[in-house]
C-alpha positions, 0 to 999 in steps of 0.5 A, a space after each residue: 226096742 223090746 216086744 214089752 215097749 212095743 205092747 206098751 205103745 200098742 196099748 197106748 194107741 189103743 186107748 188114744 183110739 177108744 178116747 176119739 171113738 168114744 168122744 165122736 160116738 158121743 156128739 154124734 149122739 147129742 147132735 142126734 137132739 133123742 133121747 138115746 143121745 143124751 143117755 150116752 152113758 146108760 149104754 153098756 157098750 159107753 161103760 165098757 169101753 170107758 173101762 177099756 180105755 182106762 185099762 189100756 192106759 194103765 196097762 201101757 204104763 204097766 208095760 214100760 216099767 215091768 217085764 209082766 203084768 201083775 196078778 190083778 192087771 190080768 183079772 180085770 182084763 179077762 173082765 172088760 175084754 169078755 165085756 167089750 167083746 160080748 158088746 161088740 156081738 149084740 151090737 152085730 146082733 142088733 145090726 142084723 135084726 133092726 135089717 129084719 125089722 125094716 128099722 133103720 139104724 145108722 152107724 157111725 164110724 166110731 161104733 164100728 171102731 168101739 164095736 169091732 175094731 177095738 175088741 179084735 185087737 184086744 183079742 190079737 194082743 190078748 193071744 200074742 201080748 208079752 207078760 200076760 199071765 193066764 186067767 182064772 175061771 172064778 172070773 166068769 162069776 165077775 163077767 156075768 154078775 156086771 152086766 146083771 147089775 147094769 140089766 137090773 139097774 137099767 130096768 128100774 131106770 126105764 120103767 121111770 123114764 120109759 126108755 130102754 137102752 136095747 129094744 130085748 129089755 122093753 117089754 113094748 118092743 118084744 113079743 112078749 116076757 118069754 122073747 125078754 127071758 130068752 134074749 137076756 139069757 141069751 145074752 148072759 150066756 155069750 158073756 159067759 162063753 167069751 169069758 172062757 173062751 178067754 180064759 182057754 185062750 190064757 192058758 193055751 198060750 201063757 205067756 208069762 209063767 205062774 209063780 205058784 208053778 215056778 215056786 213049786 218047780 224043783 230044783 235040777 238034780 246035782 250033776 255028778 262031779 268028776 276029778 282028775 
């Protein structure tokens, strides 16, 4: 079997992986009978990782049929892994000040699955993987102009229903507007940074050479031809 089939597969186990964890994660959070659980949805982590799991799908397929992956496949993997990533992160972060606030926070095993697990062994695959091509740095623009989106929509929502998603974008929860403008830049900056560290990564270890590149390459220099 070749390494593209074995990808393919790994890519399929891992999407099979994100389906249980995102279903457990999401009876886990009705059966916790808060408003948190019934707004599975409104999470970014929820978003990304439903991104993730079509993605992986996709992109199994991809790699049974075609030695590389296409332009496009490239450009939104650069977005939802730089998306994922940066979820699993804040979610660290969060972990370690709801500790510092005596705010007990349980987490299920299928946090830890979409938190860590998941975007680890995207970043292996993303190093490693066969038929990758490197990404473009215009792509940055797209990771940070997600999550501004969602952040703008998610304001607006919780100032209906008075409930927030992460405590930084209740005003009721932070010290004051200046922890809200630092935490949400902050926050846009990882993103930002796992978006190049990303793309560095692509073009350190390109997998797959650029077809501009191997259409400008010229042809070898003619070899002298001897007769006898």
């Amino acid at each position: 079997m070749t390494a593209r089939r074995w990808f393919a597969i790994t890519r399929f186990a891992a999407a099979a992986l994100c389906a249980a964890a995102l279903v457990h994660r999401l009876f886990w959070g009705l059966g916790s009978q808060t408003i948190a659980g019934q707004n599975f949805f409104a999470y970014l982590t929820m978003q990304s990782n439903i991104a993730f799991l079509a993605l992986a799908a996709i992109g199994g397929v991809i790699a049974l049929r075609h030695d590389e992956d296409p332009r496009w496949l490239t450009d939104v993997r650069t977005a939802v892994l730089s998306w994922t990533i940066t979820a699993g992160l804040v979610f660290g972060l969060l972990i370690w000040q709801s500790g510092v606030r005596g705010i007990p926070m349980t987490v299920p095993w299928s946090d830890l699955v979409l938190h860590f697990l998941l975007p680890a062994i995207a970043i292996g695959a993303w190093v490693i993987g066969p038929g990758r091509r490197a990404a473009r740095w215009r792509l940055i623009v797209l990771v940070v102009a997600y999550p501004i989106v969602w952040g703008l929509f998610t304001l607006w929502r919780g100032s209906l229903i008075g409930w927030y998603p992460y405590y930084f974008l209740d005003l009721r929860q932070v010290s004051g507007l200046g922890e809200f403008v630092g935490t949400v830049a902050f926050a846009l900056a990882v993103f930002a940074g796992v978006a190049s560290g990303l793309i560095g990564l692509s073009l350190w270890r390109q997998t797959v050479p650029d077809p501009d590149v191997r259409r400008r390459r010229p042809d070898p220099a003619p070899q002298d031809q001897f007769v006898i």
